[in-house]
C-alpha positions as CSV (number, residue, x, y, z in Angstrom):
1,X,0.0,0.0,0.0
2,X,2.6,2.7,0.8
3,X,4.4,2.2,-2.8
4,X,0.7,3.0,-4.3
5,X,0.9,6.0,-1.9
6,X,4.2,7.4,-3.4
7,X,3.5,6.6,-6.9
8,X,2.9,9.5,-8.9
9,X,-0.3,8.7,-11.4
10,X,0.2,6.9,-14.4
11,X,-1.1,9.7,-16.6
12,X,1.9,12.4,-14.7
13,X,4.2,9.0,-14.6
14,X,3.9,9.2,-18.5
15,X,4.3,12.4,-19.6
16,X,6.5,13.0,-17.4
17,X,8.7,10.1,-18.3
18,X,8.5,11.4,-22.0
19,X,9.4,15.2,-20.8
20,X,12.2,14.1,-19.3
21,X,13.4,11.9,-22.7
22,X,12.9,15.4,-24.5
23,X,15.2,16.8,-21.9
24,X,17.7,15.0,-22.4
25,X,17.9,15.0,-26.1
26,X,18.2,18.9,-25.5
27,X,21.0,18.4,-23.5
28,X,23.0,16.0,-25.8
29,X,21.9,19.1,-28.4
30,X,23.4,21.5,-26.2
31,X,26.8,19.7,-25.5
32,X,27.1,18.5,-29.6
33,X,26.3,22.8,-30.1
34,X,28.9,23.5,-27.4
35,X,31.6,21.2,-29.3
36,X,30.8,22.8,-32.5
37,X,31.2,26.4,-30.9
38,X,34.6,25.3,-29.2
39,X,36.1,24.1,-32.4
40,X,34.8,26.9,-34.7
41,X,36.0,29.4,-32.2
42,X,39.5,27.2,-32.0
43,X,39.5,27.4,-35.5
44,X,39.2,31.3,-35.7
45,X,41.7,31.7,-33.4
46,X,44.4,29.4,-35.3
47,X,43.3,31.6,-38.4
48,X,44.0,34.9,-36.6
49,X,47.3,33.8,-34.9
50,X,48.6,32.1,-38.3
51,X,48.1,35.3,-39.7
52,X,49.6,37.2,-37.6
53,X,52.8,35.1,-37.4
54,X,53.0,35.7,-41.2
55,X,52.3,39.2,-41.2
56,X,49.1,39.7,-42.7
57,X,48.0,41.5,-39.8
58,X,49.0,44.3,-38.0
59,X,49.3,45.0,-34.1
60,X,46.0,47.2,-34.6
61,X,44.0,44.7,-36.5
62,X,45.4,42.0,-33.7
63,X,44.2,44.5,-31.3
64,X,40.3,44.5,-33.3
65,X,40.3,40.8,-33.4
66,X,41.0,40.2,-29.1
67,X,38.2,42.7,-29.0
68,X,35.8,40.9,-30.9
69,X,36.6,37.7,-29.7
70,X,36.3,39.2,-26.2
71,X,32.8,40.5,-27.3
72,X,31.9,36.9,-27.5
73,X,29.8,35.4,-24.3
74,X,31.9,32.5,-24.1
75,X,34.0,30.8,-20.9
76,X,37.1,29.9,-21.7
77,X,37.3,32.2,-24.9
78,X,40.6,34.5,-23.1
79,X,42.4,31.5,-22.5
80,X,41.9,29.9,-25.7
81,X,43.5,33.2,-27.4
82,X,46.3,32.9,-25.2
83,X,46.8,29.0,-26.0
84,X,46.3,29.4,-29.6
85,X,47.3,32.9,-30.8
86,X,50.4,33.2,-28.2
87,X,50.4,36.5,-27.5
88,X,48.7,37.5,-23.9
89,X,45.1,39.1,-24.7
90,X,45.6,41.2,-21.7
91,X,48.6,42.5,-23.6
92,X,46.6,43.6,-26.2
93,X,44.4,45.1,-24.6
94,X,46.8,47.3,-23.0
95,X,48.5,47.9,-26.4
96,X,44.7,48.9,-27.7
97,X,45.1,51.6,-25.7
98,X,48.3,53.2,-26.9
99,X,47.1,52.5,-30.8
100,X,46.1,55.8,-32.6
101,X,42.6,56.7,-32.0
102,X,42.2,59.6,-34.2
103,X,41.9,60.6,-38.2
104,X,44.6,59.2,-40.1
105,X,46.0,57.2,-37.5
106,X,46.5,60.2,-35.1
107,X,46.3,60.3,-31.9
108,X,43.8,62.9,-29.9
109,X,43.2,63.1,-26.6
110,X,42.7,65.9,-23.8
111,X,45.2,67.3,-21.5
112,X,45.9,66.3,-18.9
113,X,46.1,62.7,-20.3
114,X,44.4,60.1,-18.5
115,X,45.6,57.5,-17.2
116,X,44.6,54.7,-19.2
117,X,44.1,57.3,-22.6
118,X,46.0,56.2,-25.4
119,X,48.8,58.2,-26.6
120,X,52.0,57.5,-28.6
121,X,54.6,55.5,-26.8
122,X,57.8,56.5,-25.4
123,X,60.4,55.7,-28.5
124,X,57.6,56.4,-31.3
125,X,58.4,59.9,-33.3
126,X,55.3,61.9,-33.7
127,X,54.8,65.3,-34.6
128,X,52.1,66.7,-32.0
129,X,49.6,70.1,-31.9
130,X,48.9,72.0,-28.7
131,X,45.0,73.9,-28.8
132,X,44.0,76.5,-26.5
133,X,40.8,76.4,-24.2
134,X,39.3,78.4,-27.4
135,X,40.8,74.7,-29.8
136,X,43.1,77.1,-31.3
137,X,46.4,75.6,-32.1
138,X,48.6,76.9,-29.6
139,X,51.8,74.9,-30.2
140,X,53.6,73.0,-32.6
141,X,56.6,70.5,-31.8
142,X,57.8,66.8,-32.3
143,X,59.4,64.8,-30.1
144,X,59.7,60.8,-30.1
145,X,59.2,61.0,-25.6
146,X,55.6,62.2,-26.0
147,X,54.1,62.0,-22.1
148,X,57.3,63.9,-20.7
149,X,57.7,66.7,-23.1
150,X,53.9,67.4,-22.7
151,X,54.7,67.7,-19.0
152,X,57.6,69.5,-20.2
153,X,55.5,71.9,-21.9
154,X,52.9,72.2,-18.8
155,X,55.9,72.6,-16.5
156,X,57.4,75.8,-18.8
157,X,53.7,77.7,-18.7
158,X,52.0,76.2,-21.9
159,X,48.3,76.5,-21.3
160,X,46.6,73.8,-23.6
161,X,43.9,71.4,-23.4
162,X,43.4,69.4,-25.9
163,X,46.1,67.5,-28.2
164,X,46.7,65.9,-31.6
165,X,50.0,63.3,-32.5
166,X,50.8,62.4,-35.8
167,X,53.3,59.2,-36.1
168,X,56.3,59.7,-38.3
169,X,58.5,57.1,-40.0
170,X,61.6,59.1,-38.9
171,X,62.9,61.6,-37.4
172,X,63.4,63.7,-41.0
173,X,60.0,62.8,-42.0
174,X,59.0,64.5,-38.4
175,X,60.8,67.2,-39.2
176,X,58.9,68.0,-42.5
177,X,55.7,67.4,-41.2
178,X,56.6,70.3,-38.3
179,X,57.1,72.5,-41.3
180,X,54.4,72.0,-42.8
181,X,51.7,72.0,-39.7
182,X,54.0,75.0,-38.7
183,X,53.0,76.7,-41.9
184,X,49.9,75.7,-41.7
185,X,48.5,76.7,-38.0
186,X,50.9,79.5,-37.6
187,X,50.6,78.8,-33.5
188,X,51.0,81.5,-31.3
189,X,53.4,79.7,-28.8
190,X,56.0,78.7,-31.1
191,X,59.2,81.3,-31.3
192,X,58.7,81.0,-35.5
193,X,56.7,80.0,-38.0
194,X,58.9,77.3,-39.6
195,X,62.5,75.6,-39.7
């Protein structure tokens, strides 16, 4: 008598036993789905660091593809790109933020420079503006130590707020670029006009 008691009804005992079956086809669904994502995201990754390694894509477009593959709701997905690509995601997202973010592959930011703003890096020659509270140009100058000669400039008086860098192959092609913006914005700040 107590087994009838604890027995669920044969009508409940049946759909539930086919409910469950359904279940669990779902699941086996899910975990065949879950392979297929794994691989096809293992797959992308081997693509993107194979590239890479050969040079078909630069330290910026490396920089897009972590952030995509970061934008993906996956687990694992972080460790993967390490494992795969080789080259630390959280690397590249700390290089993401010292790649140009402005027109041309310029840098722009405001002054002072936060701390986690990109900006050229120390070594790089760019050829930078200065603007005024009124985004004037105030300044002209190039330098390849960007972040101490804009607290250089800050230290000697300069009043800016706002800033532009453009990279330069060289020191000569910084040089004529300073010339030419020189030329161009005719700043206020600078002692003359042009070299």
């Amino acid at each position: 008598m107590q087994n009838d008691r604890h027995s669920l009804p044969a009508d409940l005992q049946e759909s539930l036993a086919g409910t469950l079956q359904h279940i669990r086809l779902i699941q086996e669904k899910e975990a065949r789905l879950a392979e297929a994502r794994h691989g096809a995201l293992e797959q992308a990754l081997h693509r993107i660091g194979t590239d890479y390694r050969t040079g078909r894509l630069t330290q910026h477009q490396l920089c897009t593809a972590v952030a995509e593959i970061n934008s993906l709701s996956m687990p694992g997905r972080m460790k993967a790109w390490d494992r795969i690509v080789g080259i630390s995601w959280k690397r590249l997202t700390h290089l993401a933020r010292q790649l140009p973010n402005g027109p041309a592959g310029s840098w722009v930011g405001e002054y002072p420079i936060p701390l986690d703003a990109p900006r050229p890096i120390y070594g790089v020659p760019v050829v930078y503006v200065l603007f005024d509270d009124a985004n004037e140009p105030c300044y002209v100058g190039s330098t390849d130590k960007f972040s101490p000669r804009m607290t250089f400039h800050e230290k000697s008086g300069k009043r800016f707020v706002r800033w532009q860098a453009h990279p330069c192959d060289d020191r000569e092609h910084a040089y004529q670029l300073e010339d030419r913006l020189l030329k161009r914005h005719k700043p206020y700040l600078n002692r003359k006009a042009s070299r």
